[in-house]
C-alpha positions as CSV (number, residue, x, y, z in Angstrom):
1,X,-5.8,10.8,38.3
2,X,-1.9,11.3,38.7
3,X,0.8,12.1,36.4
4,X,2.3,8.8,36.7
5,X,-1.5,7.3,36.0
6,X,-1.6,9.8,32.9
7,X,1.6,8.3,31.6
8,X,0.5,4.5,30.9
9,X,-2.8,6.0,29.4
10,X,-3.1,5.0,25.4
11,X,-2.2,7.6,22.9
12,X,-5.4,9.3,21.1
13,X,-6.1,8.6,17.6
14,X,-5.0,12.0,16.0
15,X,-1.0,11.1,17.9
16,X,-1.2,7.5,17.1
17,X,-1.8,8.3,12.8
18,X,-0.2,11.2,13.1
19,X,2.4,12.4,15.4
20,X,3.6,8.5,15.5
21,X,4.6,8.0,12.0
22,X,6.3,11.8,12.1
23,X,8.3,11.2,15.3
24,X,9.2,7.2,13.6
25,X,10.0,9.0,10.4
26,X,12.3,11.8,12.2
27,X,14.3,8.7,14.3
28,X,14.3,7.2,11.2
29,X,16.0,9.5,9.2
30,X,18.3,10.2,12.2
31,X,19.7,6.9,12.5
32,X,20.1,6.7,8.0
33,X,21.9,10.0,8.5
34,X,24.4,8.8,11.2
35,X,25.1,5.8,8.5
36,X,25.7,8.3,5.6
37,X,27.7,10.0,7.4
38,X,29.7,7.0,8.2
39,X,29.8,6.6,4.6
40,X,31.3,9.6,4.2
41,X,28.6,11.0,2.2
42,X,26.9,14.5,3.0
43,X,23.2,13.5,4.7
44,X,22.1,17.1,4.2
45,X,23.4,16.8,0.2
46,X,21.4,13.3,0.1
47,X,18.4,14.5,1.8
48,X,17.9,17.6,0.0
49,X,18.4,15.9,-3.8
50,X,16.3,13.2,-2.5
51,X,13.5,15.9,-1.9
52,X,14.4,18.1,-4.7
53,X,13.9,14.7,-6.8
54,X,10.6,13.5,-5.6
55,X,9.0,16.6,-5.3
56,X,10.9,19.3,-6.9
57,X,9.7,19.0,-10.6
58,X,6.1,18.5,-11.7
59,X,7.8,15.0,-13.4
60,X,9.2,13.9,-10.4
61,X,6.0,14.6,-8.5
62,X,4.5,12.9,-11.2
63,X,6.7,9.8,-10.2
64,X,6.2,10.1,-6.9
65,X,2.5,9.8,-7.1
66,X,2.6,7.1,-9.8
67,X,4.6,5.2,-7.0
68,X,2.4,6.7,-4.1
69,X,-0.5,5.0,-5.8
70,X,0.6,1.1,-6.3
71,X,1.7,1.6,-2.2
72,X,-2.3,2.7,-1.7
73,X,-4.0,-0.4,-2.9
74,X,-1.5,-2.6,-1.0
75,X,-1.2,-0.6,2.1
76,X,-4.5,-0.3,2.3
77,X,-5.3,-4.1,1.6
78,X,-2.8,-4.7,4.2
79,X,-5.1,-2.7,6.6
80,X,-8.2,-4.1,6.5
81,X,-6.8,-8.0,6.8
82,X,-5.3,-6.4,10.1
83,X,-8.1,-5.0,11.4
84,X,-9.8,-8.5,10.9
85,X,-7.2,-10.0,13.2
86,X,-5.2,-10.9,10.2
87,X,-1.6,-10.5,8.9
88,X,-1.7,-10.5,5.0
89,X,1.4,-11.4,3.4
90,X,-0.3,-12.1,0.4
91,X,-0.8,-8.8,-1.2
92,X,2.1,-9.4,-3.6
93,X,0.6,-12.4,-5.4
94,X,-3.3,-11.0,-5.2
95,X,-1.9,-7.7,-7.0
96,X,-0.4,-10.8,-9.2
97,X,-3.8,-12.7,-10.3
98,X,-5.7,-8.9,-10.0
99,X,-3.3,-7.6,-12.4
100,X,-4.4,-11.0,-14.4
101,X,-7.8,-10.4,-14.1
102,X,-7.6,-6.7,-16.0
103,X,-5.4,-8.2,-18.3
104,X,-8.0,-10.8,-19.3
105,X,-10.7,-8.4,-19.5
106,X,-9.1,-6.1,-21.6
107,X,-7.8,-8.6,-23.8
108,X,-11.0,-10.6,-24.1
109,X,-13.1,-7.4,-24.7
110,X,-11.3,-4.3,-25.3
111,X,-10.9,-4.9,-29.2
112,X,-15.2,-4.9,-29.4
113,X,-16.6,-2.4,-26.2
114,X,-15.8,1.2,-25.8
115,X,-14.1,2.8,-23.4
116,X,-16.8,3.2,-20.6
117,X,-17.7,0.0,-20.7
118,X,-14.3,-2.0,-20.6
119,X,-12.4,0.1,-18.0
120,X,-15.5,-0.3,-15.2
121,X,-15.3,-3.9,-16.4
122,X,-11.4,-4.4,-16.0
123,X,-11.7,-2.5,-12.5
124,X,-14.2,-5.6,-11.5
125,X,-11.5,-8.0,-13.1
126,X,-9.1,-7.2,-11.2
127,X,-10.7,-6.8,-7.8
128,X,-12.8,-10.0,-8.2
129,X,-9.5,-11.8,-9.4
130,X,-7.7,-10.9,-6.5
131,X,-11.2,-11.0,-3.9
132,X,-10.7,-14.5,-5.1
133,X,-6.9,-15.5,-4.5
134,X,-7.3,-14.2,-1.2
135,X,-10.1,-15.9,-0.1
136,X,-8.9,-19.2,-0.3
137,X,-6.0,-18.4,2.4
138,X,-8.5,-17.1,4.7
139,X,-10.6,-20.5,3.9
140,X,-8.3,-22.8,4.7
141,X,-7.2,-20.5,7.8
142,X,-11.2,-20.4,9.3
143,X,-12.5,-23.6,8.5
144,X,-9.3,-26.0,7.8
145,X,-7.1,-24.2,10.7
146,X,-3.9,-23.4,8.2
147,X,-2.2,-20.1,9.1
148,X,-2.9,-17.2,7.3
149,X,0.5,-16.1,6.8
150,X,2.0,-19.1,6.1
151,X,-1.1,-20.0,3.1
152,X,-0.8,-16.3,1.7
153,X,3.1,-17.0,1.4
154,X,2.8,-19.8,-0.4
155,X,0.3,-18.6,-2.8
156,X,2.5,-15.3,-3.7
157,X,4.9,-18.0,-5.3
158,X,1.7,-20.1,-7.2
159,X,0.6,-16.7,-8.4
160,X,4.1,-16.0,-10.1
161,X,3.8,-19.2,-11.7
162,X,0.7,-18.9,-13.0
163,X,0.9,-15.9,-14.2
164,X,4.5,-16.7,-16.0
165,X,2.8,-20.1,-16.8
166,X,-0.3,-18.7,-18.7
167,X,1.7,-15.8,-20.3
168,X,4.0,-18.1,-22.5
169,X,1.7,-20.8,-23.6
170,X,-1.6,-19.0,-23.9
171,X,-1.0,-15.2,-24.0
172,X,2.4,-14.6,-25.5
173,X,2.0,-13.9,-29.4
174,X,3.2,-16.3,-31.3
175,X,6.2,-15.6,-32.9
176,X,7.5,-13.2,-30.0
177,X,10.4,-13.4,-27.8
178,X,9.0,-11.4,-25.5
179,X,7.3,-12.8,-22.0
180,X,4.2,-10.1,-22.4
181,X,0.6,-10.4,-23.7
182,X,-0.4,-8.2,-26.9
183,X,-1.0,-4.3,-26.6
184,X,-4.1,-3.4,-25.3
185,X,-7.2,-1.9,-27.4
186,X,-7.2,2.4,-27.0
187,X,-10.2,1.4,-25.3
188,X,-9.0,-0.8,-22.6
189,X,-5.9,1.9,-21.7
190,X,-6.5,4.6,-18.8
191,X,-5.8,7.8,-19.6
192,X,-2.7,9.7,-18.6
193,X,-3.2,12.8,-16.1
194,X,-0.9,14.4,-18.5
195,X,-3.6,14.1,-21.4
196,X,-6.4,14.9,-18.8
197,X,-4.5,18.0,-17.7
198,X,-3.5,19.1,-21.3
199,X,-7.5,18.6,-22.3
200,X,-8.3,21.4,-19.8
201,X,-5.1,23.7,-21.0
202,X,-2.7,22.7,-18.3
203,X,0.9,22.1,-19.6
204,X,1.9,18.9,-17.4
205,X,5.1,16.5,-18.7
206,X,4.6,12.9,-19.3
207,X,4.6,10.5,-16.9
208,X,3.2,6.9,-15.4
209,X,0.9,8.8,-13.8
210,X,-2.5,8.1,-14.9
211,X,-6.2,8.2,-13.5
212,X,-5.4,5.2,-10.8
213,X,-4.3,8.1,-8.5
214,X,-8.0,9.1,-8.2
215,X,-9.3,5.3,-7.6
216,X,-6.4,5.2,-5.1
217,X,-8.1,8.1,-2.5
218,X,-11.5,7.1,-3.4
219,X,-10.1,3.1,-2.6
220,X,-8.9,4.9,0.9
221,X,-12.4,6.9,1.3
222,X,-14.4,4.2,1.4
223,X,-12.4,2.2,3.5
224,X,-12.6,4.4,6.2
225,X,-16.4,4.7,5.7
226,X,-16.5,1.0,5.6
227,X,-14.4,0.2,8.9
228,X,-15.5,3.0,10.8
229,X,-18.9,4.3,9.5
230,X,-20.5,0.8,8.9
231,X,-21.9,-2.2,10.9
232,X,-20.0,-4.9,8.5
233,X,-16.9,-2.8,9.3
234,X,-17.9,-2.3,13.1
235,X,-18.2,-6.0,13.3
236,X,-15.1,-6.7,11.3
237,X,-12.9,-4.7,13.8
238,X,-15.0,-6.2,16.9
239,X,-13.5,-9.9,15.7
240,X,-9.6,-8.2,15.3
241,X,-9.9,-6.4,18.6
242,X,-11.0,-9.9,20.4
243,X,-12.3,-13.1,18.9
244,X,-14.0,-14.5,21.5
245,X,-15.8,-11.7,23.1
246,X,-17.1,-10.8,19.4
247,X,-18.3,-14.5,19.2
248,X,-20.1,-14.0,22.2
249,X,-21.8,-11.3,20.7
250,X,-23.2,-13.1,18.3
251,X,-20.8,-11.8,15.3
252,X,-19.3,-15.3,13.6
253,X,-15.2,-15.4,13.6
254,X,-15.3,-17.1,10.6
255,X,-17.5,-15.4,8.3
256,X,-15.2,-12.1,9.1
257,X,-11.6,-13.8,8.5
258,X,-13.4,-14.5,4.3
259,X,-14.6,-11.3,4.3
260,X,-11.7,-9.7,5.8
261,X,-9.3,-11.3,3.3
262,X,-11.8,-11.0,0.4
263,X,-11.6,-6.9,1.1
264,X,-8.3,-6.9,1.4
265,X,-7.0,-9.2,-1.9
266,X,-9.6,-6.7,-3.7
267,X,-7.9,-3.8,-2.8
268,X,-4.4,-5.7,-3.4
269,X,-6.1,-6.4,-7.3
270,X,-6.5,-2.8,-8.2
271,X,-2.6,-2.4,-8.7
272,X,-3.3,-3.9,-12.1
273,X,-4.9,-0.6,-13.0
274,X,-2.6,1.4,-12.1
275,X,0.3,-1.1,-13.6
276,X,-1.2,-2.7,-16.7
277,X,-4.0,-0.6,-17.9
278,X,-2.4,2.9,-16.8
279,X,1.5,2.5,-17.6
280,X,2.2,-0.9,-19.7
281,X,-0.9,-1.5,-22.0
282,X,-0.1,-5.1,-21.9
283,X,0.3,-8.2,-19.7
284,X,3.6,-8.1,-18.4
285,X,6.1,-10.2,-15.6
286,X,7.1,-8.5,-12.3
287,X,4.5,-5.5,-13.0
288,X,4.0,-5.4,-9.0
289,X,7.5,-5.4,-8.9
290,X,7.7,-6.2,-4.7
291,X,4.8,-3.8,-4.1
292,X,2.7,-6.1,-1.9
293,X,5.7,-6.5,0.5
294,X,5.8,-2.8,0.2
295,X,2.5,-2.5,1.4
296,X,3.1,-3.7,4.6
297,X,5.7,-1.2,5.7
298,X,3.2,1.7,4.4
299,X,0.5,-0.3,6.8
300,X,2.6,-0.3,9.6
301,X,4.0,3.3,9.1
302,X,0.0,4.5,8.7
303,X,-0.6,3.2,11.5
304,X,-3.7,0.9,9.5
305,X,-5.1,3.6,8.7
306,X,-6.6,5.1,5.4
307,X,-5.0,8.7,6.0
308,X,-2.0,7.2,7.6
309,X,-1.8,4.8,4.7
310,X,-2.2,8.0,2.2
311,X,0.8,9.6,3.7
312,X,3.2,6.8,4.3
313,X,2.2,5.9,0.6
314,X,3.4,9.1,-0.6
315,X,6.9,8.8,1.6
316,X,7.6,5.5,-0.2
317,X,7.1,7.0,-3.5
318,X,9.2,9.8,-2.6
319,X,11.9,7.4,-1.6
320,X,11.8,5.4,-5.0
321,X,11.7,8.6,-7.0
322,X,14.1,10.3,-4.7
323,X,16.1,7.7,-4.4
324,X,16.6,7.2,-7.8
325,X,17.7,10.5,-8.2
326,X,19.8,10.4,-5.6
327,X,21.6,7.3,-7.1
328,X,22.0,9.6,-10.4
329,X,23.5,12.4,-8.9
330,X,25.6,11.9,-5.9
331,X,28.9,10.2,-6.8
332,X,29.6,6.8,-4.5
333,X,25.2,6.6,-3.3
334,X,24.0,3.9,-4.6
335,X,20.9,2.3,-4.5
336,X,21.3,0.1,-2.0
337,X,21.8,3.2,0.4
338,X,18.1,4.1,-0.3
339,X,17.2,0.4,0.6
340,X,18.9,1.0,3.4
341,X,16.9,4.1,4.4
342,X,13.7,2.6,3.7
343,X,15.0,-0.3,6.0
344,X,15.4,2.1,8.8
345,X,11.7,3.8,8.4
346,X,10.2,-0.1,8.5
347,X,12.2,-0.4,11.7
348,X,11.6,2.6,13.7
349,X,7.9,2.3,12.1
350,X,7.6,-1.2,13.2
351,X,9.2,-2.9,16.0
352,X,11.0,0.4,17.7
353,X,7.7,2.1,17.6
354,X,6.3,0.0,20.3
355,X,9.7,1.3,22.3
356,X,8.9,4.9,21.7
357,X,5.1,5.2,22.1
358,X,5.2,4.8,25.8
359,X,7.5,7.2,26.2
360,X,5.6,9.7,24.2
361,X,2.4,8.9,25.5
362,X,4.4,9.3,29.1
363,X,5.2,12.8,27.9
364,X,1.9,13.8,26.2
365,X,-0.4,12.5,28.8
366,X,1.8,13.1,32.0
367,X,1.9,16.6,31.0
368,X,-1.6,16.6,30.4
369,X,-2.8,15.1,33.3
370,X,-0.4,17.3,35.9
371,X,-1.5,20.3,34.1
372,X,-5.2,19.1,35.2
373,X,-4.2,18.6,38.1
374,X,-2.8,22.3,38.5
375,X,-6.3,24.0,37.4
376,X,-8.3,21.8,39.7
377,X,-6.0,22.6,42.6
């Protein structure tokens, strides 16, 4: 085979989840460098508070992983609707109705069951709450012919709606101003790692961050052992790769867009967890707080997948803590300059990355295949 043959060859799995996302992150800080500079800020000042802020302190790591978590269960939902063939826009308003389903459970049964019971039971809540908001979408997309993305739109604003709906005429209590349910029972709140650390001896500050950040990497473990160790998952990524050839395998289209989508507004549910039973202790408004459109960019920066997803999770977090730091400390940033960086990483992890894979996979495997070429000659 020839160098120039080499050059059009695909990139392997270990460059696609990993070098990729580096080499998109490194363009992508590039370019949001240029435009600080144009600013007339310092980038080198900006990029080193924003580091020293996510992951500096063991509270601002804290932070970041409390983040890194919520970007987890939507990144990864994202993932598994793509791998079905499927774009999920609809992870905002499944976290939504999954962060309703917890709520529920925890308000219906935390005052009268213990701890071991209600969290397990608030974890199946919110998964089956959000299994459940996603499956219609996929319905109506594999048996009615509505588009995925257009349904899963839609129902992100229904799911505001209800959730705003059912929260001042059934679950506010009566006599509040506040939009929010009641406190939860002690039993129906997940521990902070704080407490967890400081029960073993280890002096950690407070924070958000709570036991979610455990269900988030086992969440990511057994998607991978799902879509890549499994037959359901096998099959689920034969209909994504190509529809008809999977039909003609026997595997039925249909039956993988609902179980695609039912996976994936699971996964999307689980932010309740981390949200309402880890941080708030209460049914609240805008507790995914744009999370599931979040998700999306940490999907396409993983690369779909879980380890991908893992790292790219952690970046965003490290760009809301950072960049809230970063807004605090260095006169004329703003937040909207963060926004802008995070623009630039969905960019060059998105659309541009599709420029600059063939021409790393031009210099990978044209190098690769000449030096062959050599040692056979």
């Amino acid at each position: 085979m020839s160098a120039t043959q080499g050059a059009t060859a695909p990139l392997p799995r270990w460059a696609d989840v990993a070098l990729m996302p580096a080499i998109n992150l490194l363009v992508a800080l590039v370019a949001a460098g240029v435009v600080v500079a144009l600013v007339g800020q310092s980038p080198w000042e900006v990029l080193s508070v924003l580091i020293r802020g996510a992951f500096g302190t063991p509270r601002g790591l804290s932070y970041t992983l409390y983040y890194a978590t919520t970007f987890t269960f939507t990144g990864l939902a994202v993932a598994v609707a793509f791998h079905g063939g499927l774009f999920n826009i609809g992870g905002e308003g499944q976290a939504i109705l999954g962060g309703l389903g917890t709520g529920l459970v925890a308000l219906w049964l935390g005052p009268h069951l213990p701890a071991v019971v209600v969290l397990p039971l608030m974890l199946v809540g919110g998964a089956l709450f959000g299994m459940v908001w996603a499956a219609v979408p996929a319905y109506l997309q594999a048996y009615r012919g509505s588009h995925v993305v257009i349904t899963t739109i839609m129902f992100n604003f229904l799911a505001s709606s209800l959730l705003v709906y059912l929260l001042v005429n059934t679950l506010k209590p009566p006599g509040s101003m506040a939009v929010e349910s009641k406190s939860f029972a002690a039993s129906a709140k997940l521990p902070a790692m704080h407490e967890l650390l400081g029960a073993v001896g280890i002096e950690w500050p407070s924070s958000p961050l709570n036991l979610s950040v455990v269900l988030a990497l086992l969440a990511a473990g057994a998607v991978y052992l799902f879509l890549w160790r499994s037959r359901a998952g096998y099959r689920l990524r034969a209909v994504g790769s190509s529809e008809g050839a999977a039909a003609y395998a026997g595997i039925e289209p249909k039956h993988q867009v609902l179980i695609a989508m039912g996976l994936s507004g699971a996964l999307a549910g689980l932010v309740g967890m981390n949200e309402i039973a880890g941080v708030a202790g209460r049914l609240q408004l805008d507790f995914v707080g744009g999370a599931g459109f979040t998700g999306i960019a940490v999907a396409l920066m993983g690369r779909n997948h879980p380890v991908g997803i893992l790292l790219a999770s952690l970046l965003f977090g490290a760009l809301f803590q950072g960049g809230a730091e970063v807004a605090f400390e260095v006169p004329g940033f703003s937040r909207d300059m963060v926004v802008t960086l995070q623009g630039f990483i969905v960019l060059f992890s998105g659309a541009m990355a599709y420029v600059i894979a063939p021409k790393v996979a031009r210099l990978l495997f044209g190098r690769v295949k000449v030096q062959q070429g050599a040692a056979h000659g």
